[in-house]
N, C-alpha and C positions, 0 to 999 in steps of 0.2 A: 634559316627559318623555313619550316616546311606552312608552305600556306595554300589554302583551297579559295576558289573563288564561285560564287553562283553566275554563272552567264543569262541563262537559263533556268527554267522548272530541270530537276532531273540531271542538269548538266555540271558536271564540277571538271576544273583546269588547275593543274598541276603545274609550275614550272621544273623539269628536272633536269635542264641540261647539262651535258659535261658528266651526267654521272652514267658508268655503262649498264647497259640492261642484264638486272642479276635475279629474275625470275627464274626458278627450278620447275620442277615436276615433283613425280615422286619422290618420295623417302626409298634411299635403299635399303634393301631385308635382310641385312645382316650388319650388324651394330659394330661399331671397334668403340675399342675402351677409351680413344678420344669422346670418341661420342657420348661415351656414357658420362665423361666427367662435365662434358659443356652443359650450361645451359639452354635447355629449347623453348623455341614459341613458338607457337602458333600463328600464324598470320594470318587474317580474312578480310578482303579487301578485293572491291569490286573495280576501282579504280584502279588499270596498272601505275601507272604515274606514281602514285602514292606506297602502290605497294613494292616499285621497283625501289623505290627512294627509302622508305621505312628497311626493306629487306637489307639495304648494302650501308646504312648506316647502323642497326643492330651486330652485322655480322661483322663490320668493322669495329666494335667494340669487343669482340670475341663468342658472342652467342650463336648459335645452332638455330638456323630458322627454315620452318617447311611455310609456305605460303600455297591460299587457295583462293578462287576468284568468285568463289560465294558458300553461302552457307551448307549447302549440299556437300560439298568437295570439305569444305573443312571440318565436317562432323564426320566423312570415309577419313581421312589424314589423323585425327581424333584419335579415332575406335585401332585403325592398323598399329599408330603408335603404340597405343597401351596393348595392344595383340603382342606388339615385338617386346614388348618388358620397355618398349622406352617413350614411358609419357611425356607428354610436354609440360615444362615447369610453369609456364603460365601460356593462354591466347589472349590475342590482338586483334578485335576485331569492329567494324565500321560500326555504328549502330542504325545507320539508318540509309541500308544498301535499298536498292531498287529489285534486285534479283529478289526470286523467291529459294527459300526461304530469308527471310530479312535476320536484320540481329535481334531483336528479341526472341522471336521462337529460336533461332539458331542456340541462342544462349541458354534458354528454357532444355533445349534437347541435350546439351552438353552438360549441364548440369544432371539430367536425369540420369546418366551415364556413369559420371562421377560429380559428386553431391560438393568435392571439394576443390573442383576446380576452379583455378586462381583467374582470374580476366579483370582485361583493360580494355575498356570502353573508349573508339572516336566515338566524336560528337561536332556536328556546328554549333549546338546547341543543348542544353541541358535541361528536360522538360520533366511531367510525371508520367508519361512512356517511359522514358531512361531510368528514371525511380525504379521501374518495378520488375527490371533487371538484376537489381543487387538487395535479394533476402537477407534478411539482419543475419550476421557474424561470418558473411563472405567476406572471402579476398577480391579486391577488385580494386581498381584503380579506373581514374577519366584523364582523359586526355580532350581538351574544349581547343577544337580548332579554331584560329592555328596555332599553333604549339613551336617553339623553337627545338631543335636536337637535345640541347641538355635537359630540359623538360621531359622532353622522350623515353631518355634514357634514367631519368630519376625514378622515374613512376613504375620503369620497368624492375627494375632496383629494388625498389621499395616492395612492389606487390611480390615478387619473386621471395623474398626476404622474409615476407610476410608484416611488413612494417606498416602497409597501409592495407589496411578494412573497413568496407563501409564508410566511406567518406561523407556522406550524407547529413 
């Protein structure tokens, strides 16, 4: 079970031991035809803890994951992917980071970008800020921390798939 805890205003704790640190960087600029056939995400996530733990449990299912540590970084990772011919088939990201820009505008920008971009929403919590995230006839999926792995990986499944819309 991946689980966050409030300590704090601001502060979230992650248990992640045992698992090694599998934070990348950039995306390399030249594709191979593995690549092309994996699925990718997007990862945004301010929290390493979370983001190293989400990153090496997707990729251990076989997905293609570029991860970024706020909304800024993951809207460059975005825009470069679709530059190289290879979008992400869905993002992952916090909704309710501290960084500037947070997940709502981050999502708002991503969307303006491409109109059909597929996302899944963390959340501690599910309010009407989170609402207005997801325009009617989007792909989107929530994930309500905390969330166990196969959770995880359902919803990733699912919105990828196109199976889940607007859950609301």
């Amino acid at each position: 079970m991946i689980t966050s805890e409030l300590h704090k205003p601001g502060m979230k704790m992650l248990s992640a031991r045992g698992l090694p640190s599998v934070l990348s960087g950039k995306m390399d600029r030249e594709a191979t035809s593995e690549q092309r056939e994996k699925k990718r995400i997007l990862l945004i996530q301010e929290v390493m803890a979370i983001l190293d733990v989400n990153k090496y449990i997707l990729e251990s299912k076989g997905y293609e994951v570029a991860c970024a540590r706020d909304g800024t970084e993951g809207i460059d990772l975005f825009v470069e992917a679709r530059n190289q011919g290879l979008p992400f088939d869905v993002v992952m990201i916090d909704l309710y980071m501290h960084r500037c820009p947070g997940g709502p505008v981050t999502i708002s920008r991503l969307r303006e970008i491409d109109t059909e971009v597929r996302i899944i929403v963390f959340t501690d919590f599910f309010d009407a800020r989170a609402r207005t995230c997801f325009p009617e006839n989007s792909s989107c999926g929530i994930l309500q921390k905390p969330y166990r792995i196969q959770e995880l990986c359902d919803v990733v499944t699912r919105v990828i798939s196109g199976q889940e819309s607007h859950p609301l």
